[in-house]
N, C-alpha and C positions, 0 to 999 in steps of 0.2 A: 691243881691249885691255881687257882688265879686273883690277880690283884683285889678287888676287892673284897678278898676271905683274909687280906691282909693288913687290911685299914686298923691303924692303932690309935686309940682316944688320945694318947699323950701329947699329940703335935696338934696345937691348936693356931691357926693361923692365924698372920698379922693384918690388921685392918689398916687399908688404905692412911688412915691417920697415923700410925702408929709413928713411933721413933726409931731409928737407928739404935739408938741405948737397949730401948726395950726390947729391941732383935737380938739384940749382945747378949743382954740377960736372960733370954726366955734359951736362946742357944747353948748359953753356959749350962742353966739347969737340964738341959734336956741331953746333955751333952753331943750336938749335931753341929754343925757349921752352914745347915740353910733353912729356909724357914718358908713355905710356899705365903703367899698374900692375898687380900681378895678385896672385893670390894661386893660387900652384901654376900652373894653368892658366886658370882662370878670371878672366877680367875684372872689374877692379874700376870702373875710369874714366880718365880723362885728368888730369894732374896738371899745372898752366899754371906757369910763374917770377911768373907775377904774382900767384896766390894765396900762394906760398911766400914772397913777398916784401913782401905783404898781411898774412902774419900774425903775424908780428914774432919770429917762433921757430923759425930755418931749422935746430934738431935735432929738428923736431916729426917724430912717426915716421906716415908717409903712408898708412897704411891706416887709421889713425882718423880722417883727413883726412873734409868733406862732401864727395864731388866732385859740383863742378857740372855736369861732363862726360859723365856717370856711362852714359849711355843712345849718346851720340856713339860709332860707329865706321861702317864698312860691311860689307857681306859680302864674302865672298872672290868672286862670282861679279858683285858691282858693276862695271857700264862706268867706265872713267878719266873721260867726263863726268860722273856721279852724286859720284865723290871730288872731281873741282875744286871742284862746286859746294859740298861741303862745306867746304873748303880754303877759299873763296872766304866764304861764306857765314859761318860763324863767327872767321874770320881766325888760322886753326890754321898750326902750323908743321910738325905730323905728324897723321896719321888712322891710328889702328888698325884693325883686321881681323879681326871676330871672326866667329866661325863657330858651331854649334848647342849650342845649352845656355851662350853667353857662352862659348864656349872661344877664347883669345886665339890669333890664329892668328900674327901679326906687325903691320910699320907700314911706312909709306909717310912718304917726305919731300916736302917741295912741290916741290924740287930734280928728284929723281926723274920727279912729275907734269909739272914741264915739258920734261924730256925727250921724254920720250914723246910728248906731244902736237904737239912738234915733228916726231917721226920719223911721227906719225898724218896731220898736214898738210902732212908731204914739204918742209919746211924746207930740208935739205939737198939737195934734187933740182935739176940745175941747171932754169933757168926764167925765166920773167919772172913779175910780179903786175901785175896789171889791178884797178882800182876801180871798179866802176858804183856810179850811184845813179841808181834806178828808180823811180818809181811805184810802190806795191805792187801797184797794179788791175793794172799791165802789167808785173808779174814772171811771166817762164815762163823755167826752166831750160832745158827743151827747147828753144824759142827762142835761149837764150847757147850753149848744147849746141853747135848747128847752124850759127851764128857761126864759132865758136871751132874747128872740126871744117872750118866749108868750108876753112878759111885753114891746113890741115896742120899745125894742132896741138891739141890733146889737154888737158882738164882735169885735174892731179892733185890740187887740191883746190879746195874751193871753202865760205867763209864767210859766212852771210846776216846779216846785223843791222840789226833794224828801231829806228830815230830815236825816243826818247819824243814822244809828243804831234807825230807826224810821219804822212804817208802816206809818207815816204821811205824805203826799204828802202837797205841799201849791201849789195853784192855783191861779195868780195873770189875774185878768182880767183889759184891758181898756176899757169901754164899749164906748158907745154913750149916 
């Protein structure tokens, strides 16, 4: 799955004219805290509720705005892992989507991103979940693989995550 199977009509972005107010507003409705901006087509930045509410002038017009954002988006051909991390990483509530030459292509919701990722690790599939915690030295998939396969069922997905300052890995499986 990647970013542009993710683009949602509901974020409409703000025009270089626009108002601080109307970022407030269109925020509240959409219930996000950023709003990407453009000028025609071309990308200008992300516009947060907390600089609009930082600068004590919610009719200040947002293209004269600094954005601190200003370089933040992904490409349209980005995996849905590379936007979580983003999503995750600067604690966004939308990521834009820009394409060649800054051309704003649309935006993604975090909403959105969890769908997906749900439907990516079969969520919905009926199943059970299994937890190992391994050894790293004696993690082999193909070993769980071969497990999980004698006993007439089937991995549909499976999640590694190693412990900080641990040799313990945990292995979340969904089987069938």
């Amino acid at each position: 799955m990647i970013a542009e199977q993710l683009i949602t009509s509901h974020v409409v972005p703000l025009k270089r004219f626009d108002t601080g107010a109307l970022a407030l507003s269109m925020m509240e409705e959409l219930r996000i805290s950023h709003l990407p901006v453009v000028d025609g087509a071309d990308f200008l930045g992300i516009l947060s509720e907390k600089e609009i509410l930082e600068s004590g002038d919610p009719d200040f017009v947002v293209g004269l705005h600094p954005f601190a954002n200003a370089n933040v988006s992904v490409a349209p051909g980005e995996h849905v892992f590379e936007v979580l991390k983003l999503f995750s990483s600067l604690n966004l509530t939308m990521v834009p989507i820009v394409g060649e030459n800054r051309q704003y292509l649309g935006a993604i919701i975090l909403q959105t991103v969890v769908h997906a990722l749900a439907e990516l690790i079969g969520i919905d599939e009926p199943g059970g979940i299994i937890v190992l915690e391994i050894n790293d030295k004696d993690y082999s998939m193909a070993e769980i693989l071969q497990v999980v396969e004698s006993n007439e069922t089937r991995i549909l997905s499976c999640l590694v995550h190693s412990t900080p300052d641990s040799t313990i890995l945990r292995v979340t499986l969904k089987v069938s």
